[in-house]
N, C-alpha and C positions, 0 to 999 in steps of 0.2 A: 450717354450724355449726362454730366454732370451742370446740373439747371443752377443758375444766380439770378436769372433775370428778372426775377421781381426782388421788392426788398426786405421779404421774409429770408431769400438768402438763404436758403436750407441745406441747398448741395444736394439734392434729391437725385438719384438713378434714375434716369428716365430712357425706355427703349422703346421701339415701333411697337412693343405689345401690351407695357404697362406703367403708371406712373407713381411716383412718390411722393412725398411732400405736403403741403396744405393743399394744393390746390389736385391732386391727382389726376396728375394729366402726363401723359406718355408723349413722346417725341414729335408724333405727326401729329396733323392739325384732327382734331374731332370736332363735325358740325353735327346740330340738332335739326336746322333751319337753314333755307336760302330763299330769299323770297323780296318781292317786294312791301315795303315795310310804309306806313302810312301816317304812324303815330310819332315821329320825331318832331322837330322843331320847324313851323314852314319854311323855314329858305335850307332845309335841309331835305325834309318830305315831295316839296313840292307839289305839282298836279299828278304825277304820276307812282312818286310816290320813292323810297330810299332802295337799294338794292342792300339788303340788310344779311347780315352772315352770321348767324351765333354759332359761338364758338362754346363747348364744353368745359365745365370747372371753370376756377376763378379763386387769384390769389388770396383776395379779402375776406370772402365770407361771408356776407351780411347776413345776421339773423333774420332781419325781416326781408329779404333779395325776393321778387316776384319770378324771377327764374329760378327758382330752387332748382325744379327737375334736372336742370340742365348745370348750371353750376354748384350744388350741392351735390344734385345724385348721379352728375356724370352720362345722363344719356346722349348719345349721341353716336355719329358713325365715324369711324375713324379713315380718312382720304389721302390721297398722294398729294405734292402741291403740284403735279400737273391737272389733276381734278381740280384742285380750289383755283387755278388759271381759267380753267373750263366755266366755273361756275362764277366768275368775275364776268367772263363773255355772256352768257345766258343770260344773267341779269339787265345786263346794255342792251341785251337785244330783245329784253322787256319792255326795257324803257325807263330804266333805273339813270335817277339825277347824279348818283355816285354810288361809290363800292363803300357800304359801312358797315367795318369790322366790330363785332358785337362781343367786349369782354375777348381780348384778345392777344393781353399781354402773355400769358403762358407757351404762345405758339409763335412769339415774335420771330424767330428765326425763320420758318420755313415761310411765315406768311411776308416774313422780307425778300426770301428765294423766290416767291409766286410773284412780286410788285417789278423782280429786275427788268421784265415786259412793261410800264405802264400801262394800264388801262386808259380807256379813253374818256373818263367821266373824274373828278375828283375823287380820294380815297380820305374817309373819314374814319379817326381812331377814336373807338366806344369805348369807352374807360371807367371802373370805378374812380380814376386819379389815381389809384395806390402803387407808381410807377419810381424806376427807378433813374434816373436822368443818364445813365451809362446808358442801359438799356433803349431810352427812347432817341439816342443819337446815332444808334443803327438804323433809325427809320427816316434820318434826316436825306430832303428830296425825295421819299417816297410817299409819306401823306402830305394832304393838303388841308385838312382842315381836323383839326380835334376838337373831343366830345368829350372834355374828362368831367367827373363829379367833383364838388368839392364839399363831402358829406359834414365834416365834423372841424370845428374850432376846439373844439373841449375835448380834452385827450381820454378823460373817465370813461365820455360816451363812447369814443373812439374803441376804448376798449372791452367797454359793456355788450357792444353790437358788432364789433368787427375781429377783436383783439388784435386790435392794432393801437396802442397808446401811442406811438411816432407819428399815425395819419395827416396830422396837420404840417407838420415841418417837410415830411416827405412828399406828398400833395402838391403842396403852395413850391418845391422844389421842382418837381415835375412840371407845373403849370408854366413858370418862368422859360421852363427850356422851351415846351411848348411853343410858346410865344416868341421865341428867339426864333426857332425853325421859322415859324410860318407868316410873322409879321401879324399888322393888324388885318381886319375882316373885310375882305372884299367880296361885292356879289355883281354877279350878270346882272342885263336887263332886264330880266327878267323878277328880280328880288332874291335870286339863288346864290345860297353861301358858294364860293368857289376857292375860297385860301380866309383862314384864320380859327378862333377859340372859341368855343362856345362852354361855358363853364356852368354847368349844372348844379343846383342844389336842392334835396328832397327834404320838405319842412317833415320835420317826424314831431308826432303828437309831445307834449310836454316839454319841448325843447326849443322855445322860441330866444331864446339867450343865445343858442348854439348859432340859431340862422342869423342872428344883430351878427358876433362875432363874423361869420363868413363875407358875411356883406362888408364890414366895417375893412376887411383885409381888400375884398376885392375894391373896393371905392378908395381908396388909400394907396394899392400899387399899383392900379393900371388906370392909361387915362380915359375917358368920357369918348365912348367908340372904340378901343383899341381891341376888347374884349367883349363877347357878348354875354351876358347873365342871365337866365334863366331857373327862374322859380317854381319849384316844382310842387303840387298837392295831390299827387295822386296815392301818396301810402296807403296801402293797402295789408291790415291785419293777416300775417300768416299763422298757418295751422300751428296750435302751441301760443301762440304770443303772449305775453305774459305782462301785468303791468298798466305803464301808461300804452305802449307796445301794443296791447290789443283793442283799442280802437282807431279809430280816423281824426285825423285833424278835425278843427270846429272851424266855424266861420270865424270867430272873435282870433282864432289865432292866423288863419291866413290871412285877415285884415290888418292884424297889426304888422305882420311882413311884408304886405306889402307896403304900407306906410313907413316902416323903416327904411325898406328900398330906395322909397322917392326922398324920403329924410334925407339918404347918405348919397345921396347926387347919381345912383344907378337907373338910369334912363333908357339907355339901349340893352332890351333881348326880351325877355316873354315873360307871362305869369300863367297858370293855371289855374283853375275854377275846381274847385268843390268836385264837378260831374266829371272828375279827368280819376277818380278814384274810384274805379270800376275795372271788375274782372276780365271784362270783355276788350280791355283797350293790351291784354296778356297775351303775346301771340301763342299759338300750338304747337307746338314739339312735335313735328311728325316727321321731319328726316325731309321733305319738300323740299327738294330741289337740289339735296344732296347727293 
């Protein structure tokens, strides 16, 4: 297999035994994790909680990524997609609100051979955002609701942390399709996302310009509901970090995010508190349920 599907574009040789490229990922899906998952957004978590799937490697990168193990160092098991059908079932019959694919554009192929069955819950696509809009219209009618990041407005940073200088352009590209497949956010009676966007973005120490920029894009192209936004403060210093990089955000900077927030008219989706940066909210890499 010669891979394009993300938009590093590498042309990597990819076989059932080994992979190429930036993100080093081989042909069949490799998971680290199957589980129900707790820490996502509530109308995605729910009471019971998300049927969450990580997936091995990851085209981006991120320096400071809290999954390193898994998409930096590659742990994980490597499954047939009659197993990853299996383990779609398992999780429903947990009690999982939906099927949410964790960092999973590397596998998009097989993991679109496993969806040609629907599952019987919503399928949510975990995304750094660093997608490539060809790529994500193989998955059209098969998710129901995405989960992409939308890390950087500033291409420097882009490139400091991810080496990706195009992040932004290709991102806000991605997002759009996004929203095209799945319309705007609809939920049960419950308050449970059941079809639309939820667009994540993780405040990083030093870099409150980067998060105005994000805001200022999302408040500007989609309307008041159409999308959901979610503010995220849980960075978390990894081993090495260098910088502004190795510490945590302050109070004075997640207050003024969110104040910009409500400045630029973004009203629907979530914020997080200070106490959401902790190591404990990092799920374990133990092959569970693989």
């Amino acid at each position: 297999m010669i891979c394009n599907l993300c938009p590093r574009m590498c042309g990597a040789v990819r076989t059932k035994e080994r992979g190429e490229g930036r993100c080093g990922a081989p042909s069949e899906p490799v998971v680290a994790l199957a589980a129900l998952h707790h820490w996502e957004e509530p109308c995605i978590s729910g009471s019971r909680g998300s049927g969450a799937v990580f997936f091995s490697g990851c085209p981006l990168g991120c320096v400071f990524c809290q999954n390193g193990s898994i998409s930096h160092g590659g742990f994980g098991r490597t499954i047939s997609v009659e197993r990853l059908r299996e383990i779609f079932q398992e999780l429903i019959a947990q009690g999982a609100h939906n099927i949410n694919l964790v960092s999973p554009t590397q596998f998009t192929l097989p993991i679109r051979e496993a969806l040609e069955e629907p599952p019987q819950v919503p399928v949510v696509w975990n995304t750094g955002g660093y997608e490539r809009v060809e790529t994500l219209r193989l998955l059209e009618g098969r998710v129901q609701i995405y989960l992409p990041d939308l890390k950087y407005a500033d291409s420097a940073l882009a490139q400091r942390c991810s080496g990706a200088a195009d992040y932004f352009p290709v991102a806000a590209a991605a997002i759009r399709e996004m929203v095209r497949q799945v319309g705007p956010c609809v939920f049960d009676d419950h308050g449970l996302l059941r079809r639309g966007v939820v667009i994540r973005h993780l405040l990083l120490p030093g870099a409150i310009e980067n998060t105005r920029a994000v805001m200022d894009y999302v408040a500007r192209t989609f309307a008041p509901g159409e999308v959901l936004f979610s503010l995220m403060a849980q960075y978390t210093p990894q081993a090495g970090a260098e910088g502004l990089l190795a510490r945590r955000i302050t109070g004075a900077e997640l207050r003024a995010a969110k104040a910009y927030m409500e400045n630029v008219g973004i009203t629907h989706g979530y914020t997080q508190e200070l106490d959401a940066a902790q190591s404990s909210y990092t799920p374990i890499f133990d092959l569970r349920g693989v």
